[in-house]
N, C-alpha and C positions, 0 to 999 in steps of 0.2 A: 735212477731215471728210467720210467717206462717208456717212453716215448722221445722218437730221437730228433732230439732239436739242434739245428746247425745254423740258426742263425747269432751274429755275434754279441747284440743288444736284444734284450728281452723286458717286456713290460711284463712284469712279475706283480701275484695276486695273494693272499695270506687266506686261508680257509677259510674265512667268511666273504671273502669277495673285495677285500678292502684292499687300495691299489699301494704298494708298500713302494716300488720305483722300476727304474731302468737298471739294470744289472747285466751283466758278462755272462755267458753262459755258466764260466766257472764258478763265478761270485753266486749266481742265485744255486746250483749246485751246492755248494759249502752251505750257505746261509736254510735249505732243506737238509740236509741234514747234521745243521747244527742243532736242528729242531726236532729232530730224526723223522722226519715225514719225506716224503717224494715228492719231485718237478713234474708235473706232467702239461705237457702244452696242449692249450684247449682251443688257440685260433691261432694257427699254423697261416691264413691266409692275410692277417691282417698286418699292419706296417708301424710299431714294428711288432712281431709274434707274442702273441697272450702265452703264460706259463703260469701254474699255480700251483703254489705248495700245499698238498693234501697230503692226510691218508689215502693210497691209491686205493685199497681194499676196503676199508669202508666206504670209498667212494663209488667202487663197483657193488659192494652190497646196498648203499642207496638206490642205486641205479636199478639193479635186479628189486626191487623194492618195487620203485616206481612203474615199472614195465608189469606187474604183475598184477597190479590195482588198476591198470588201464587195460589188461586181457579183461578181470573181473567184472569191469564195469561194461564192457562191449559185447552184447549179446551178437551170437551170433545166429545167423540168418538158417535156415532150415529150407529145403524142400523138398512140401507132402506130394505123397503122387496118390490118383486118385483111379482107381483102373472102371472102363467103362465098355461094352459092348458094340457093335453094333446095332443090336433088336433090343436093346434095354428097354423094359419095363417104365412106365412113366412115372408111378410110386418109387421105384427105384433110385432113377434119377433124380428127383426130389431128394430123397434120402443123400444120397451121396454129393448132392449142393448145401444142405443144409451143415454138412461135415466140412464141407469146403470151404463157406464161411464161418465155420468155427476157428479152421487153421487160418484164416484171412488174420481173425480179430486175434491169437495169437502173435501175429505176426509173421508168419511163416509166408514163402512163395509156393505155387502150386504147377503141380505138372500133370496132364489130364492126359491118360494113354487110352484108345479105343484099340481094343486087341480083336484085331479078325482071325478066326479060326476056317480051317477050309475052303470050302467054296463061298465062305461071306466075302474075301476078297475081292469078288467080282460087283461086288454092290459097294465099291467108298462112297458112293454118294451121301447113305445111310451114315458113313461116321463124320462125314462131314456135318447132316443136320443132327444126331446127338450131338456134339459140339456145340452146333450154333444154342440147340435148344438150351445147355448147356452155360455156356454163355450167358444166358438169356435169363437164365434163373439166378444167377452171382451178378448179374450187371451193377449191382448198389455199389458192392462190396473190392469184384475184381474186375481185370482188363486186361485182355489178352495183350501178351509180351510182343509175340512174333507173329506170324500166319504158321497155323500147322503146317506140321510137317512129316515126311513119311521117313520110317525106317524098317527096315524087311516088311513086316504084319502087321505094325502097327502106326497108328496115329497120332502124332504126339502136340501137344500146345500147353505153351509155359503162361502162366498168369500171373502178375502179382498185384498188389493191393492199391487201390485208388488212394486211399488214404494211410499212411502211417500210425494215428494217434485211436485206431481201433483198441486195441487192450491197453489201453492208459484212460478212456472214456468209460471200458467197462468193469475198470478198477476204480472210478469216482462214482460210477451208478451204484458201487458195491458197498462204498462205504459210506453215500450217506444216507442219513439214518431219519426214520418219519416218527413222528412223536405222535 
């Protein structure tokens, strides 16, 4: 018995899930391992308590099985950070929106740092409109999370993606095919 059950009637279950009766604690004990498989109770809150006789160990390698095909299948989320100036260059910043909505259609969320060095600290105004300009160039694609925000020297603002189904759209442009 893995699992300790105290109540004195048990609705007992046979490995396929098929309901076999009402039994004694002891009774469905014996009858597990006349089978030589194990009790384990599986709705401890219900009236009266569910128990079923498995393989526990195979049941915990299903189990681990099954957790393992649902990590696989659930991508997980990313994020790019995209580092930006104060006095940036406006070919620059093109460039590095153009990267930004690469990581959009990936999927990924984005983190946009404007790093003042020196005396730029005295101008945030400046990271404020790269930002907005910023912004302004991913508008399709992203939307800002929060209102930037400051930490020591730099600038920070989280984006993530207006729409979800960006790289599942540029996976059907990919494969169909023109004759």
């Amino acid at each position: 018995m893995n699992q300790y059950i105290t109540a004195n009637n048990l609705r007992v279950l046979d490995e396929k899930g098929k309901q076999i009766g009402l039994f004694t604690r002891q009774e469905a004990l014996r009858k597990a391992q006349e089978m030589g498989l194990d009790l384990v109770e599986i709705a401890s809150k219900a009236q009266p308590p569910v128990a079923k006789i498995i393989d526990f160990k195979k049941f915990k390698y299903l189990e681990a099985k099954k957790e393992q095909q649902i990590k696989k299948k659930s991508k997980e989320v990313e994020t790019k950070e995209i580092h930006l100036r104060p006095f940036i260059g406006s070919h620059d910043l093109e460039t590095r929106a153009k990267r930004a909505i690469e990581f959009i259609k990936d999927g990924h969320r984005l983190k946009i740092v404007v790093k003042f060095q020196g005396r730029e600290i005295a101008k945030k105004d400046f990271g404020y409109k790269v930002l907005d300009n910023f912004c302004q160039a991913v508008k399709d694609f992203a939307q800002p999370q929060v209102n930037p925000r400051w930490e020591g020297k730099f600038l920070i603002l989280l984006m993530n993606a207006k729409r979800t189904e960006y790289a599942k759209d540029e996976n059907k442009k990919n494969s169909v095919k023109t004759v």
